[in-house]
N, C-alpha and C positions, 0 to 999 in steps of 0.2 A: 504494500500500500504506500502510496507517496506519503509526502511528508507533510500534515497538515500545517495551518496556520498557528505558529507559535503564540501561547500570550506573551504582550510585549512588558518589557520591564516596565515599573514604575518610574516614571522622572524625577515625582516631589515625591516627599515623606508621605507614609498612610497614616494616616494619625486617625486612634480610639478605636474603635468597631471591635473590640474583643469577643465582647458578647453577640453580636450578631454574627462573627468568624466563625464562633463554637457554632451556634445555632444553626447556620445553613450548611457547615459542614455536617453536623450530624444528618439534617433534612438528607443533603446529599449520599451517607452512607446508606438510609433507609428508603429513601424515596427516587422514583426511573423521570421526574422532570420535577424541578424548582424553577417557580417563577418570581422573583424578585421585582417587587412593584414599588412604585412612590411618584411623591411629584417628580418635574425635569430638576435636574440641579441637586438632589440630593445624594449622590451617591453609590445607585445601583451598578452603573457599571465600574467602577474601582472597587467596590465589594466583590462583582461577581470575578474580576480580574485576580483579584488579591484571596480568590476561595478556588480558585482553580488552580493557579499557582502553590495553594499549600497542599490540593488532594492531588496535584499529579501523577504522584508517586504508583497512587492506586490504580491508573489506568496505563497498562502496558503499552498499546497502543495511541498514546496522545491523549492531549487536549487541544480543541479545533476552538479557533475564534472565530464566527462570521458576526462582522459589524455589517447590522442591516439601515443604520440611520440614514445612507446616501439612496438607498434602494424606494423605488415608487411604485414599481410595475410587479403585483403578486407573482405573474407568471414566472419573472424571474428568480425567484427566492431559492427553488432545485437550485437550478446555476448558480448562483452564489454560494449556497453550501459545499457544490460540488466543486466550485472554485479555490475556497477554503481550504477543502479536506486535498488539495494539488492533484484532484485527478484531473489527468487530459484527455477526456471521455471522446473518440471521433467515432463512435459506432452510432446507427440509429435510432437506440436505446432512449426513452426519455429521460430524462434528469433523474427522475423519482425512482425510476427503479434503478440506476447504476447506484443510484446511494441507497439503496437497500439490498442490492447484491454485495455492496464494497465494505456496507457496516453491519452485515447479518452474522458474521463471528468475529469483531470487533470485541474488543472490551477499550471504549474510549467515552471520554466528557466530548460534548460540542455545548458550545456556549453563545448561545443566539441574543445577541447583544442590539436593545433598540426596537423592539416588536411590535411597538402599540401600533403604527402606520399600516400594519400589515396583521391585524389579529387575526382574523381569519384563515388566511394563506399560512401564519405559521401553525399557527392550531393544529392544523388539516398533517402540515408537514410533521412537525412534532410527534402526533399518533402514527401515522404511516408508519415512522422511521421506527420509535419505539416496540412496535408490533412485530417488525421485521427483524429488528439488530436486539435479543433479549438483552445483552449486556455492555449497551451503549446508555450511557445517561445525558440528560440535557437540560442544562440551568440558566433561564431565558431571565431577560433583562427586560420588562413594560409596564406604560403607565397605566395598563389594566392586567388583570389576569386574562391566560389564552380559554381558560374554561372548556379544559377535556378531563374526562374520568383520568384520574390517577396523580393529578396535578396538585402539589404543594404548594401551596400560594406564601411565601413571606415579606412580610410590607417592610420597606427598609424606611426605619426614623429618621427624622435630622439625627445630627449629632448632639450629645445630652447639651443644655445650655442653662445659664442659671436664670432662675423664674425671678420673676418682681419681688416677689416675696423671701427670695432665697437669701438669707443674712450669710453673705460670703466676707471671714475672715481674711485678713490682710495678710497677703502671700502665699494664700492657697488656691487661690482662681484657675490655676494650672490641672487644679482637680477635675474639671472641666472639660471635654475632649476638645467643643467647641474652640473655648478660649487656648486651647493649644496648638491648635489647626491658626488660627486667626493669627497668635505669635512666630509661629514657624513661616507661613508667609508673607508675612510682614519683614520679618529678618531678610527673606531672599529680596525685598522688594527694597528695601533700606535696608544695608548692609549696617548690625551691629543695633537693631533695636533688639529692645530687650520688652517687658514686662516689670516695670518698677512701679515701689512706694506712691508715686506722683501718676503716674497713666492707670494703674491695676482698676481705679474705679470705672475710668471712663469705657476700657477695656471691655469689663462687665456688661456694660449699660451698651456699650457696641453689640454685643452677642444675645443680651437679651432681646435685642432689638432684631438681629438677624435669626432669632427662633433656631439656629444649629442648621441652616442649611448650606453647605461647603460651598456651592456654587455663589453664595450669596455673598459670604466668606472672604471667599479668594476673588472675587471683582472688589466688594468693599475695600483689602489689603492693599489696591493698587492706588489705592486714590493716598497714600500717605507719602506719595512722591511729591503731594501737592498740600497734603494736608497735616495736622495734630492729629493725633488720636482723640482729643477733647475736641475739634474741629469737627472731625469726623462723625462722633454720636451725636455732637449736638444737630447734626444737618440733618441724619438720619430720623432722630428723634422727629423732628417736623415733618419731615418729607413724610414719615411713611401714617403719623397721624394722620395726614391730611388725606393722605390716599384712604386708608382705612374709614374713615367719613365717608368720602365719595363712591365707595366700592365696597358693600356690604353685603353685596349677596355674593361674593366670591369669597372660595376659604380662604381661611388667613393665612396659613405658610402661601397660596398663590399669590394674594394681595404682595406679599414681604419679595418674592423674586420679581413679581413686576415692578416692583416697585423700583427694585434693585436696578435691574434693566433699566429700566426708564431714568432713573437720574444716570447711570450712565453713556444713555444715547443723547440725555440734555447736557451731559460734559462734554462732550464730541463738539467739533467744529462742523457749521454746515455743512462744509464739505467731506467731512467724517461722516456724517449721518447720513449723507446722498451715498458713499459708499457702501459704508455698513448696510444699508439695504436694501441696493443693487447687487453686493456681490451674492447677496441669497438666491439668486439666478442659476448661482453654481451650486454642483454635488462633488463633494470626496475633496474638494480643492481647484486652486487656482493659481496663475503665473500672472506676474504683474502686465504680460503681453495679453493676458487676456482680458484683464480690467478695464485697458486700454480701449481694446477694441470694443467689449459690449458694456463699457459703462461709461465711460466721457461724453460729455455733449455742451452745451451752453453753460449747464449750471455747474460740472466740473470739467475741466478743463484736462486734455492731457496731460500737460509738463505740470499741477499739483498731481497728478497719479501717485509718485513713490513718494513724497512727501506724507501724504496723505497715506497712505500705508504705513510708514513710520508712525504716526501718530497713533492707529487703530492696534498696531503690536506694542504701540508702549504702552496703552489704556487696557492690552489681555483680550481686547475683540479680535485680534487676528492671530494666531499661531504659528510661527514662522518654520518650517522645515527645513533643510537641505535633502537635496534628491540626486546625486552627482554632483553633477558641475553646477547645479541650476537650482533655486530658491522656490518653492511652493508656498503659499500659506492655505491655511482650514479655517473652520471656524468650529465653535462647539454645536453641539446639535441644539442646546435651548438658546444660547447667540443666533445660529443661523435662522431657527425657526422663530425668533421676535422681529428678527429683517424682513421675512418675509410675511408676516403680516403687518409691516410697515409698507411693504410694497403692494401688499395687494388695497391697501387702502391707499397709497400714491396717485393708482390710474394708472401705473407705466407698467404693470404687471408683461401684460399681453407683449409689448413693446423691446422690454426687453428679453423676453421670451424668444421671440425671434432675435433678436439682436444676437443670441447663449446661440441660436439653430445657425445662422448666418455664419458664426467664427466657425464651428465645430466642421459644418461643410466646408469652409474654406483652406480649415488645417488638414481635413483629409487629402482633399485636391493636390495641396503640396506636399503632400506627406509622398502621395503616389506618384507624384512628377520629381521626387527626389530619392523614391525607395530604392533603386539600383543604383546609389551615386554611394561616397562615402561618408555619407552620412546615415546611412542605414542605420545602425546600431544605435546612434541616438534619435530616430525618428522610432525604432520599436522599444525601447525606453519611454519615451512619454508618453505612446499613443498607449500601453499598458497602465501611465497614471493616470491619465484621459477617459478611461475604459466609462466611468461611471456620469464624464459628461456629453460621452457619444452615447450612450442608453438617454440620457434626458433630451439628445438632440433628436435620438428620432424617434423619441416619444412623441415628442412635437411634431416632428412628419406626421405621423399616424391618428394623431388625434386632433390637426386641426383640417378643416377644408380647406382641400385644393393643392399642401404641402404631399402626399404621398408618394408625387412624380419625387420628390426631392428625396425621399426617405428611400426611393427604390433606388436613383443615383448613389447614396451616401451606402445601401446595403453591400450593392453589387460589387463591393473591390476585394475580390478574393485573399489579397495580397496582407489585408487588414485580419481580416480571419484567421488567417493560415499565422499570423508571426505571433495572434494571442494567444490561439491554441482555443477559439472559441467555434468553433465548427456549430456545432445544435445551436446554441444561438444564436450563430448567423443565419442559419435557415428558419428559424422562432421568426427573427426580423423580414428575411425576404417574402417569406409566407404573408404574413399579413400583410405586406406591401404590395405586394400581386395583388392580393383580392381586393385593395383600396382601388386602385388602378389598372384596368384590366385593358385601358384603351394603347391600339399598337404605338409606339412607340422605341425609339433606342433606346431609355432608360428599362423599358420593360424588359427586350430583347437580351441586354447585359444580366441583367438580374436573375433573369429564366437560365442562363447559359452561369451564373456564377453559384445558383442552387443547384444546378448538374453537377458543377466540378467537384460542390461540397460532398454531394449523394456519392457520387462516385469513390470517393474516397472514404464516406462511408460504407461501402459495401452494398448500397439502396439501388436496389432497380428499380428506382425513379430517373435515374439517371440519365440514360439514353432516348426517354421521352422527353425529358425536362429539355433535353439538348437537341434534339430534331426541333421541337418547338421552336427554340429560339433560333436556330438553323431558319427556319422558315420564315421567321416574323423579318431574319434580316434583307433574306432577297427579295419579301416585300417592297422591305425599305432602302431597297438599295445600296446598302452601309456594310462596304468590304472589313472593313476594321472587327463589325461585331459578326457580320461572316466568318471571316478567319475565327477569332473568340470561341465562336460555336464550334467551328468546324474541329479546332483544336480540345473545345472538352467531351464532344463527342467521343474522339479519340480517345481519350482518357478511360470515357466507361467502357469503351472495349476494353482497352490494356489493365483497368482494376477488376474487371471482371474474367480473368486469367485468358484474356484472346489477343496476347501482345501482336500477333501477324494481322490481326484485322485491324487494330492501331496506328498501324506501321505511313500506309498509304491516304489516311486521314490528318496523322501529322504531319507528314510531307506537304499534302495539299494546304494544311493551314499556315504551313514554315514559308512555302510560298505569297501565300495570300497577305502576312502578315508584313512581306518585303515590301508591299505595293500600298502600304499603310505609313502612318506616323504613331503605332500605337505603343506604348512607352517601353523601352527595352525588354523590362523584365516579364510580361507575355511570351514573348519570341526566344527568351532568353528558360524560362522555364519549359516550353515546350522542346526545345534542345536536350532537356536532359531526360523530360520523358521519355524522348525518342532514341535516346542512348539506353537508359533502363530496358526501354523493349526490346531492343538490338542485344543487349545481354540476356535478356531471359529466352531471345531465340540462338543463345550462340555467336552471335555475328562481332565475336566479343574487337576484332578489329576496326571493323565500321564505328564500332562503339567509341574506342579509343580514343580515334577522332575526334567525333563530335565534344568528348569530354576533354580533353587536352585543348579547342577550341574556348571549350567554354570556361575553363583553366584561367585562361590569358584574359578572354573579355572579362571575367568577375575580378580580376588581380588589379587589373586595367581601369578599372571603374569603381573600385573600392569598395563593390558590392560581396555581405557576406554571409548572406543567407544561405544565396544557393551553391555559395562558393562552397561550401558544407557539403550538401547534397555529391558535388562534381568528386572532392575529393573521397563520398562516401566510393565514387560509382570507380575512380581508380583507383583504390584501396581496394576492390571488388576486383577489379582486376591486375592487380598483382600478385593476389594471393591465387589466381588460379594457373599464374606464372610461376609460384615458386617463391616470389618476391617479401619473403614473409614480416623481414624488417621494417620492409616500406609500407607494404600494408598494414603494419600496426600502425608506422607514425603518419601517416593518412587518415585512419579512421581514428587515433586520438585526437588527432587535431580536428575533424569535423563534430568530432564530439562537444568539444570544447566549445568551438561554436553556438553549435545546435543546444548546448546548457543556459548560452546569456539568450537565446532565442526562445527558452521552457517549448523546443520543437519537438513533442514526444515521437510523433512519428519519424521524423530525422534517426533521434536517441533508437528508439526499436529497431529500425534496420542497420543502424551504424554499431549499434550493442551487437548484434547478432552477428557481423559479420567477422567482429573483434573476435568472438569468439570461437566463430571456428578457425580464426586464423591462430586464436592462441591454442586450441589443440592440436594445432597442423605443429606448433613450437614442441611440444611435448609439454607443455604443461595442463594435467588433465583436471587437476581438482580444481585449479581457477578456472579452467573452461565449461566445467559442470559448474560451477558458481556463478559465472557471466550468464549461462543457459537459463537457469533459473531465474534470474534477475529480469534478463529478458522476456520471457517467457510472463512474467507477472504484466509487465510493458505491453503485450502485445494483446491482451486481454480487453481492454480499453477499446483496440479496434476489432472488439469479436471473431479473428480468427490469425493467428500467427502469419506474417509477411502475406498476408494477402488471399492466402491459398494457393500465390503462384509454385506450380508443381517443380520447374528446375529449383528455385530455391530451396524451398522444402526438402526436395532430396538432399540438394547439400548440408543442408543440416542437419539431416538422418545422417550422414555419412560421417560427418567430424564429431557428434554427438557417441555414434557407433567407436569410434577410433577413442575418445577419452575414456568411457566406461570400458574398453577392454583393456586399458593402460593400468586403471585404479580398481576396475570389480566393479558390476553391478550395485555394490551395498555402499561403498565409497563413494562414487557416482552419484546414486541419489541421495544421500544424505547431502554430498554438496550444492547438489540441484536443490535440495528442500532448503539449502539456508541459504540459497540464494534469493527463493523465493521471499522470502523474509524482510529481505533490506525494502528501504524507502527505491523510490528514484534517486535520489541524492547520493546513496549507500551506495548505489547499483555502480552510478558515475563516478566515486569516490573509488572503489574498487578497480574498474576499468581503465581509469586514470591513474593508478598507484599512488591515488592521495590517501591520507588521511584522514576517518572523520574529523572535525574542526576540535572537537573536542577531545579528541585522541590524539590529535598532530601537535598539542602541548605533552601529551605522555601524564603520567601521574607526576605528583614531586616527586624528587630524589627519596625523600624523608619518607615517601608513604608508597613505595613499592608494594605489588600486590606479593601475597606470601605464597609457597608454591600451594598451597590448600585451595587460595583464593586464585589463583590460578588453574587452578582444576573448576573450579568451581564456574567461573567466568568460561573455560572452555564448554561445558556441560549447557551454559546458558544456552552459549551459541550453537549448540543440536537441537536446539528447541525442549529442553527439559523445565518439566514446572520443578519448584521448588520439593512437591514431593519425589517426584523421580528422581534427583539430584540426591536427596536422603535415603533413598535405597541404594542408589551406587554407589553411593561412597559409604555406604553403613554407618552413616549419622543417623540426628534426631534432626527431626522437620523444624525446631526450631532455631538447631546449631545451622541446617544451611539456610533460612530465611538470613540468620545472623551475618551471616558470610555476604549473603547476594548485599542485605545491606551496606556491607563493609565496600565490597567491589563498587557500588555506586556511589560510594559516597569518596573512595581515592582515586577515582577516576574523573569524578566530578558531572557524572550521568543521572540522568533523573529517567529514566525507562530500562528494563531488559533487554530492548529493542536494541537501544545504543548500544550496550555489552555486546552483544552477538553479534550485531556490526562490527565493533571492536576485535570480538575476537574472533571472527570471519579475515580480517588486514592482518591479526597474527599470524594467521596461519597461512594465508599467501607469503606473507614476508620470510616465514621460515623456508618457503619450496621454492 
């Protein structure tokens, strides 16, 4: 199973929450869903962050974070979990059932973070999963409960705070979670405050006032860059009076964060406050170039843009990231979602709605007229941070009139698909765009012809109709460009559907057609290597040569290095059937390598596989049943190992045949079975003769594993539970629990997983 989405460390201190730690940890040991509720701003998801992190240990296989707050569209919510959980799912399968095949003997947490926008869809999702996967649990973050049989509901409080009433002696305010929360940030806000004899009151009177809500907290703490701490409550003290007068049929912890909000969108500069609730436009994040483009006009101006940024990250409205080379900021989800009912009461809602659709189609545009230059690498870099504000752009296609023509444009660019590894969701989007838009057109014709290419590689006999279709819509239209197009994925579903000779004179026809075009390299430049692919799966491995060694020079040449991956898989392919066995290893590492910053699983699957019959052609058979395995889990994704093309297949029966008679049958699969075992990551870490990340520091010198624990650690890595491990080594069940914990903890592992990774790399390393 890949390797889910880590929880991420904590930035700031977690301050108090003892008793709710115990609490949902116990719910968790007893109960298959905890739903953790309260208002926005309180807390749920650092609790549920900071209870996942402590029950790790119990879930062998992981803990899965999907933040759902950027997500709008229910249908996508599969997708996103399965995004999560790093599978690269390209089979026809729906979302729902690959994650109830992949977590049906699972023992893992998923942690569904932000559900209220989506009760429904997760609800639904939630029981599926649980029904399927017995020993999978899931501890959802929303401002309601999901309300299905079996679900533990626990409401997370502010933090304790002292009442009006409370007579708090002088120097113990600290007693307080609240007031410890408020002092801790405060210190990182003004370096060297403290809690003294002279503020401790006002302090008090701060927190009674902010009722323990962290959110409320940690904005109030920013304002002492400008203010006293006696400044500070006396403002509050009024402000939020007044409000509670005016607003009494709303609860009072809500009254206390609006409140909060609102005097800090009234500290903002107008032109703060024009931003602050324009950038709500965006989901997951945003680049100052894109503020630019969908948020300037009369009332702010471009050249205040980063200025204006500056101010919104010093006041805690904007969270600043680094992403590379390149600066992103976020917003919180109760920041973003007060902006945006700031906007939809503006009137400029719709406006800049389009204004978010207009960049998003424009950065594709460029993205595709620069994807075969050397810039590659950093256009699938962003368009992967982007993911969640191309879903909101062509939500907009799809949901407004007359935009669909645009939605089937922005669907149709395979190239966009293929580098995120979102295959089923790109045909989720073309689908519905066809049926908006049914009238002929080139935008239709591409899209008919780019849901062929996706089927096709799905393994879908949709395939070849989807692509006659758009074959036909184009001589309609007279439009050689999306002629070729077709004609070329035509070809395709023959060759995925193992008739590479029927292929053969479809590519050609479109390699031609695509000369007498301007249509952007990497078309003409991908169908080269199908056409090379096919030519090896009939033999023709010198025609092949060619064409790859051609397409060698043009991707070197042009800095393109996607498919540069691919070329070197296809001559690593063929040197190994040269004899070349050196070179095809360091061929198919290197495209590995690649195809890793690309998350290309189908790349990785055939380039895995072919490593490894090359490394049993080497003599080494117990990492080649190891890479076998590995791959072998990989190829599951696309429902049927390399395709079902038959010359391939054979060769993998035949180098598969040659390792098991080197090591035995019992050797053999035992290393195939802990092959199966690794992540993707493992798989690659292995193949690569990396290191896991955690294992390429070694233990300290000081805390060597002892040869027991050594043994012990090996036994992991055969797949032994702790009981089996006590019978082999004629221990007690709880001298090896003792042990396995010893090994994880001077290893610095928080899963079994990692061990048996671990000690899968020792055991290569010693052969």
């Amino acid at each position: 199973m890949p390797t889910p989405n880590a929880v991420p460390a904590d930035l700031t201190s977690f301050v108090g929450r003892r008793e709710d730690l115990a609490a949902v940890r116990q719910l968790i040991s007893t109960s298959r869903l905890v739903t953790l509720t309260g208002i926005g701003g309180v807390g749920k998801t650092r609790l549920a962050l900071r209870v996942a992190r402590e029950v790790q240990r119990a879930f062998p296989d992981g803990v899965c974070l999907v933040e759902l707050a950027s997500l709008t569209d229910p249908a996508l919510l599969p997708h996103s979990v399965v995004d999560a959980l790093g599978i690269k799912e390209q089979s026809t399968r729906t979302p729902m059932t690959v994650l109830r095949g992949c977590l049906r003997e699972r023992r893992m947490l998923l942690v569904l973070d932000n559900c209220e926008h989506l009760v429904e869809a997760a609800a639904g999702l939630a029981d599926r999963v649980l029904r399927a996967a017995p020993d999978v649990r899931i501890l959802a973050t929303s401002r309601q409960a999901l309300g299905i049989a079996g679900e533990h509901v626990y409401p997370v409080p502010p933090l304790v705070a002292p009442r009006a009433d409370d007579s708090v002696e002088p120097g113990t305010a600290t007693q307080y979670p609240s007031v410890t929360l408020f002092a801790d940030r405060s210190a990182a806000v003004v370096p060297g405050f403290a809690i003294t004899p002279d503020n401790e009151a006002a302090v008090v009177r701060l927190c009674q006032c902010l009722e323990g809500i962290p959110l409320a907290i940690e904005l109030a703490s920013v304002r002492l860059r400008v203010l006293t701490v006696h400044d500070l409550a006396s403002r509050l003290d009024d402000r939020f009076q007044l409000l509670r007068e005016g607003s009494r049929n709303l609860p009072e912890r809500h009254q206390t964060l609006q409140a909060l909000i609102d005097w800090s969108y009234d500290l903002c500069t107008p032109a703060e406050q024009t931003l602050w609730t324009r950038t709500s436009a965006f989901v997951g994040g945003f680049s100052t170039d894109a503020l630019k483009a969908v948020c300037t006009d009369e009332a702010l101006r471009e050249p205040a843009v980063l200025d204006t940024v500056a101010g919104l990250v010093d006041k805690s409205i904007f969270i600043r990231e680094e992403q590379g080379e390149h600066i992103r900021f976020r917003m919180l989800e109760t920041i973003g979602a007060y902006g945006q009912a700031r906007l939809a009461e503006s009137g400029k809602e719709a406006a800049l709605r389009r204004r978010h659709r207009d960049w998003y189609e424009q950065l594709m545009e460029t993205a595709g007229n620069e994807w075969s230059g050397p810039r590659q690498q950093e256009w699938a870099s962003r368009l992967q941070l982007e993911h969640p504000n191309l879903r909101r752009a062509l939500e907009y296609c799809l949901s407004q009139p007359g935009e669909a023509r645009v939605g089937l444009r922005m669907a149709a660019a395979p190239w966009l698909w293929l580098a995120m590894g979102y295959l089923t969701e790109a045909r989720l989007w073309l689908a519905r765009a066809l049926a908006l838009d049914a009238a002929p057109s080139r935008e239709r014709a591409w899209a008919l012809a780019t849901a062929a290419y996706i089927a096709a590689f799905q393994g879908d006999e949709a395939a070849a109709p989807l692509a006659e279709e758009a074959r036909k819509l184009a001589v309609r239209l007279d439009d050689l460009a999306t002629l070729a197009y077709a004609t070329h994925v035509l070809g395709m579903s023959k060759f995925l559907s193992t008739d590479p000779a029927g292929a053969i004179p479809l590519f050609t026809e479109a390699l031609q057609q695509y000369a007498k075009t301007k249509a952007p390299a990497h078309y003409p430049n991908n169908l080269r290597m199908e056409l090379a692919s096919a030519l090896i799966l009939l033999g023709e491995v010198d025609q092949a040569a060619v064409i790859i060694d051609e397409l060698l020079q043009r991707c070197t040449q042009a800095g393109e290095r996607w498919l540069l991956s691919y070329a070197l898989w296809g001559r690593g392919f063929l040197r190994l059937t040269h004899g070349e066995l050196d070179g095809a290893e360091a061929d198919l590492c290197e495209s590995l390598k690649i195809k890793r910053f690309f998350h290309d699983t189908l790349g990785m699957a055939l380039a895995l596989d072919v490593l490894a019959w090359t490394t049993a052609a080497k003599g080494n058979a117990e990492r080649a049943a190891t890479l076998f395995g590995g791959t072998n889990q990989l190829w599951q994704t696309f429902g049927a190992p390399l395709f079902g093309w038959t010359l391939l297949i054979e060769q993998r029966e035949k180098f598969e045949a040659m390792a098991r008679q080197k090591i035995g049958a019992a050797a053999f699969d035992g290393a195939f079975e802990r092959g199966g075992a690794l992540t993707i990551e493992e798989t690659l870490a292995l193949a690569l003769r990396e290191r896991a990340q955690a294992a390429s520091k070694g233990p300290h010198p000081a805390a060597k594993l002892t040869r027991r624990e050594r043994e012990v650690a090996d036994l992991v890595g055969e797949g032994l539970s702790n009981k089996e491990i006590a019978a082999r080594l004629v221990i007690s069940l709880r001298t090896a629990e003792g042990h396995v914990e010893k090994v994880l903890t001077k290893l610095g592992f928080n899963t079994r997983t990692q061990i048996a990774s671990w000690a899968v790399q020792q055991r290569v390393d010693r052969t």
